[in-house]
C-alpha positions as CSV (number, residue, x, y, z in Angstrom):
1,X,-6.4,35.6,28.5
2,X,-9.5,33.3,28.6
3,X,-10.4,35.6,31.7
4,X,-9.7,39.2,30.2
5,X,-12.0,37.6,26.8
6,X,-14.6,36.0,29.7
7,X,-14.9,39.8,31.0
8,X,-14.7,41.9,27.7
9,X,-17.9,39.8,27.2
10,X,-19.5,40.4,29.5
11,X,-19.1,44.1,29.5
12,X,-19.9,44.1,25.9
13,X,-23.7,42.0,26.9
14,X,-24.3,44.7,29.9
15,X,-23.8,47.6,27.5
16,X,-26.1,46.2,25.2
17,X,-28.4,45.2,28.4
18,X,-27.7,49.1,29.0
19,X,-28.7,50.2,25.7
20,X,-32.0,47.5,25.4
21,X,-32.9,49.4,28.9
22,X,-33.1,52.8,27.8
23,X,-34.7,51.9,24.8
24,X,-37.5,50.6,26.6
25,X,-37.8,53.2,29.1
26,X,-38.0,55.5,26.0
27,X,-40.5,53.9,24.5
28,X,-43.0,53.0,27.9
29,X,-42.4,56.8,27.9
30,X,-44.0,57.5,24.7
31,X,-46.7,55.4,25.4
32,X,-45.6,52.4,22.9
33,X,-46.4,48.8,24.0
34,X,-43.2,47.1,25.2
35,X,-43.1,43.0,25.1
36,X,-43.0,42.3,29.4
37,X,-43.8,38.7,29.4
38,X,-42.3,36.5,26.5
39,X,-44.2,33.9,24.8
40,X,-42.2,31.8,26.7
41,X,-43.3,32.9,30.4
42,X,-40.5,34.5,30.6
43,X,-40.5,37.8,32.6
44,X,-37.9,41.1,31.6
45,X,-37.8,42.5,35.6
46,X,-35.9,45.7,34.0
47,X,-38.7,46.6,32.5
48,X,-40.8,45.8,35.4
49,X,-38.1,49.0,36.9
50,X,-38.8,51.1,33.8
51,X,-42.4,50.9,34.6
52,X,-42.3,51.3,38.5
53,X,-39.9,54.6,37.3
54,X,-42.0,55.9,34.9
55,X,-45.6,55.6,36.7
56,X,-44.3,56.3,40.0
57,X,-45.2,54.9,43.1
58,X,-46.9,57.4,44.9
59,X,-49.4,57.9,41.8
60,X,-52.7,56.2,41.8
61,X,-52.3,53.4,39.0
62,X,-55.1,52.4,36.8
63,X,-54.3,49.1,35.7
64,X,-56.6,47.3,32.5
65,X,-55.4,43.6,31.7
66,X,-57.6,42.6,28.9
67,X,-58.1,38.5,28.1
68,X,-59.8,36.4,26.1
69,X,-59.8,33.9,23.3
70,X,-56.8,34.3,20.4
71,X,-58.2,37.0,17.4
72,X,-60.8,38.4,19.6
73,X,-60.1,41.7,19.1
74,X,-58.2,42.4,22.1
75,X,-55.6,45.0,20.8
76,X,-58.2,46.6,18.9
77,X,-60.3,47.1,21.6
78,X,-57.0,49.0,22.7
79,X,-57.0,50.4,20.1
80,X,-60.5,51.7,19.5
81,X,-60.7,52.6,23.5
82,X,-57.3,54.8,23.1
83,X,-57.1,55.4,19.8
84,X,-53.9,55.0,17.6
85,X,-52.0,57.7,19.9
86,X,-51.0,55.0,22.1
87,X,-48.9,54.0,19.0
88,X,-50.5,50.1,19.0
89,X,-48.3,48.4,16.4
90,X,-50.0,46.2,13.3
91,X,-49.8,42.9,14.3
92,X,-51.2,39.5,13.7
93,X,-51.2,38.7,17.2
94,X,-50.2,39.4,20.1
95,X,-47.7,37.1,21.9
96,X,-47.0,36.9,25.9
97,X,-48.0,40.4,27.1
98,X,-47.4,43.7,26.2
99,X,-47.1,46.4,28.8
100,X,-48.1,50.0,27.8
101,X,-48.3,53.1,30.3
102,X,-51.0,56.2,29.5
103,X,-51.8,59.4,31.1
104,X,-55.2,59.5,30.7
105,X,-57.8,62.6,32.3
106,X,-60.5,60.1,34.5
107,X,-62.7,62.2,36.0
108,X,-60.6,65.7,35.6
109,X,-57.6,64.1,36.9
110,X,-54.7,62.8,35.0
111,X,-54.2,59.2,36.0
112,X,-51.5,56.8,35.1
113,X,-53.2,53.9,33.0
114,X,-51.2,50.6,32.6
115,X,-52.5,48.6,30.0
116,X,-51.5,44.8,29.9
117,X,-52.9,42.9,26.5
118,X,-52.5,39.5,26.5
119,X,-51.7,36.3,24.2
120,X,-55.0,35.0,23.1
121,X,-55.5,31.3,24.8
């Protein structure tokens, strides 16, 4: 018995792993910022998938990691370059960092952007 509860367990926690997964793939696709490194340093490698999915790798990848001080304006610079379609939630501040993906025209081609805004120091 203490093996079938052990199991049902863990079936339950990967279906709700499952579900967390396709939420976030669902939102990178919308071009929301998802939370890829905790405050803790703690790195979510299925979203790290999501992204890889998502951007593809035979696509040129623009990637923009902005850093600096804490309440420096970072996000808003995110903000202000992109513009609220990138969907840049009202926060006080940002913690760990949040990954966002972007097709953006560069130069009259569509390039995949990856945007990395990080936890002020």
């Amino acid at each position: 018995e203490i093996f079938y509860f052990s199991s049902y367990k863990t079936k339950e926690r990967d279906g709700a792993t499952s579900l967390y997964n396709n939420y976030v793939t669902q939102q990178l696709q919308l071009a929301q910022p998802v939370e890829f490194i905790d405050g803790d340093c703690l790195i979510n490698l299925d979203i790290l998938e999501a992204v890889k999915s998502i951007a593809g790798c035979d696509n040129d990848v623009v990637v923009v990691s902005l850093i600096g001080p804490q309440g420096s304006g970072k996000s808003n610079l995110v903000k202000y370059l992109f513009g609220n379609a990138l969907g840049y939630p009202v926060k006080k501040s940002t913690s760990g960092i949040t990954i966002q993906i972007a097709r953006l025209r560069i130069r009259d081609e569509i390039k995949t952007v990856l945007l990395l805004d990080t936890e002020g120091t």
